[in-house]
N, C-alpha and C positions, 0 to 999 in steps of 0.2 A: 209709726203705724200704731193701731188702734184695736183690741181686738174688739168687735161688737159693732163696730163704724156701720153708717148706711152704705157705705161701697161694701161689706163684709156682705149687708143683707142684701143688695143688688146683686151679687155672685149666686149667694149660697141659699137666698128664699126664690128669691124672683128670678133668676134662672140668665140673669144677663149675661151676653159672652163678655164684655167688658168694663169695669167699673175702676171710677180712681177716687181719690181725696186731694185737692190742693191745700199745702199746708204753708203759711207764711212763715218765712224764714225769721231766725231771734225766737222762737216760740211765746211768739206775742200774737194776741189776736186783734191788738192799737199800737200797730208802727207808728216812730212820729212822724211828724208831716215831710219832712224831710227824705222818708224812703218811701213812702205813698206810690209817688212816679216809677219811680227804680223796680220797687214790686210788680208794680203791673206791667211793666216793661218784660219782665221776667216771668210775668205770670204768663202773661199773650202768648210771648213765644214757647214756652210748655204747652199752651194750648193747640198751637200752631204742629206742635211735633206728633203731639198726641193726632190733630184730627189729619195729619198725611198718612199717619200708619192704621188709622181705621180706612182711610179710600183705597188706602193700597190692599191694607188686608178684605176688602169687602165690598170694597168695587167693584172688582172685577167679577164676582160671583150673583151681580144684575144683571148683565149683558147678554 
């Protein structure tokens, strides 16, 4: 983590309930081609876990 990140200013200016950073694993920001797949593989499904607990948390306060 970061301190100053746009997920920092998405919290703490702009008032959002929830903000994140994806960060590629290796602290590289040009994996080689070879974990290209694998990253996004892993990335999808972080994304995946993240957008079930925003429906859960805030879905149901639509209805």
């Amino acid at each position: 983590a970061a301190a100053g990140g746009s997920d920092d200013w998405a919290m703490g200016v702009a008032g959002a309930d929830l903000s994140y950073t994806i960060e590629l694993p290796g602290g590289r920001f040009d994996p080689p081609a070879n974990r290209i797949t694998p990253v996004g593989i892993e990335t999808f499904e972080a994304i995946k876990v993240f957008g079930n607990y925003v429906e859960e948390k805030y879905a149901a306060h639509r209805e």
